[in-house]
C-alpha positions in Angstrom: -76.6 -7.2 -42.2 -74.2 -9.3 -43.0 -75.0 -9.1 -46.3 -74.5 -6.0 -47.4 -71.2 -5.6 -45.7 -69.6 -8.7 -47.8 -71.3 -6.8 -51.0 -70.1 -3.4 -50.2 -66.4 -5.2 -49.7 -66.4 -6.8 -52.4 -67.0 -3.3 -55.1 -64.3 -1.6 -53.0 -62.0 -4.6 -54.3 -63.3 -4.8 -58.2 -61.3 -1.8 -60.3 -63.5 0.3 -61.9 -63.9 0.7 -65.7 -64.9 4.0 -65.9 -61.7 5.2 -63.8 -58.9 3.2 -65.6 -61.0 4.5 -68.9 -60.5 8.0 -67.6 -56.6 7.8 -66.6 -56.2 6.3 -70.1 -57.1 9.7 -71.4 -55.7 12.1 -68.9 -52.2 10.6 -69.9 -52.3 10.7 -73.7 -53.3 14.3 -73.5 -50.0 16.4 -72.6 -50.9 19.6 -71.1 -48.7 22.4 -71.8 -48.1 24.6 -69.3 -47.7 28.6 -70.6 -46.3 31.4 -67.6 -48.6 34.3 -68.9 -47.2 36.4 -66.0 -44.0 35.3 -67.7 -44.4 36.3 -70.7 -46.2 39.6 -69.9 -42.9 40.4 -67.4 -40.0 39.7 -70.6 -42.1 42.2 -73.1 -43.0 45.0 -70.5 -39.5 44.5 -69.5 -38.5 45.0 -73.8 -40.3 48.1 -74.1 -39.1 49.4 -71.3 -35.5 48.8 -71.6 -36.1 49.0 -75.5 -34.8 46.5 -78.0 -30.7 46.4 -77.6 -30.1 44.6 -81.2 -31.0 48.4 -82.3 -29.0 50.1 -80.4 -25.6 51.4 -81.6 -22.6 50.0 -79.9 -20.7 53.3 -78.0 -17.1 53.7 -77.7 -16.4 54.3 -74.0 -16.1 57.8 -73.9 -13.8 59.9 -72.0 -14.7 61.0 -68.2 -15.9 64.3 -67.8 -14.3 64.9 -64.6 -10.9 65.7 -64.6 -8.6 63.2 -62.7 -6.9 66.0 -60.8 -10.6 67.2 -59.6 -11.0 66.5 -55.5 -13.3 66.3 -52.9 -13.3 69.8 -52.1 -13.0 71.2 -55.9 -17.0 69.7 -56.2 -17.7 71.3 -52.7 -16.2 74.6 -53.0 -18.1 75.2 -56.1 -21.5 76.1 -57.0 -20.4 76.1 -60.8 -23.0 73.4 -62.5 -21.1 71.2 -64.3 -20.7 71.7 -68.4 -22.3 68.1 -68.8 -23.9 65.9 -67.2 -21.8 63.1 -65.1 -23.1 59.4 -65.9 -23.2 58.1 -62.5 -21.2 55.2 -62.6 -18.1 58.0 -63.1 -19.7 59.6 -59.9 -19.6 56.7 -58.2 -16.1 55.8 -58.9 -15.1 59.4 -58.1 -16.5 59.0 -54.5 -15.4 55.7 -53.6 -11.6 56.4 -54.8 -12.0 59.8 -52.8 -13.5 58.2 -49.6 -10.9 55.0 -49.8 -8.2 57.8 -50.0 -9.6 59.4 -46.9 -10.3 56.3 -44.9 -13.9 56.6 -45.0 -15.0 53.6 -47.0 -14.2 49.5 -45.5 
């Protein structure tokens, strides 16, 4: 018995050729990591919001809604509108009209 636990201490000791052999080659190689999911996000992403190199560079064009127009003016009237209001002019309108009022912190 005693033996073979002063033999089996002994290999545990010794390195082992076959695993410095293997590390040798597991650090030349350089593995390159690729983000597929990455990659897949930026060009469904592209065509969605569409290339914006292509796209013409607008002038910021006037608002549609009159300055003098209120709160009430929009609600008294079931008149559409002759164009449509981007919503970032609707947005504005509100917030000015509801800071006037009190309404908005």
């Amino acid at each position: 018995m005693d033996t073979n636990d002063s033999n089996s201490h002994s290999h545990e000791n010794q390195p082992s050729n076959v695993s410095s052999d293997a590390s040798k080659d597991i650090s030349t190689e350089r593995v390159i990591f690729v983000n597929h999911a990455v990659i897949a996000w930026h060009e469904m992403r592209r065509q969605w919001v569409g290339d914006q190199s292509q796209k013409s560079k607008r002038a910021p064009r006037e608002p549609i809604m009159s300055w003098s127009t209120t709160y009430e003016d929009l609600l008294c009237s079931s008149d559409p509108f002759q164009q449509p209001i981007p919503l970032a002019e609707m947005v504005d309108f509100l917030v000015d009209t509801w800071l006037e009022d009190g309404l908005y912190d």
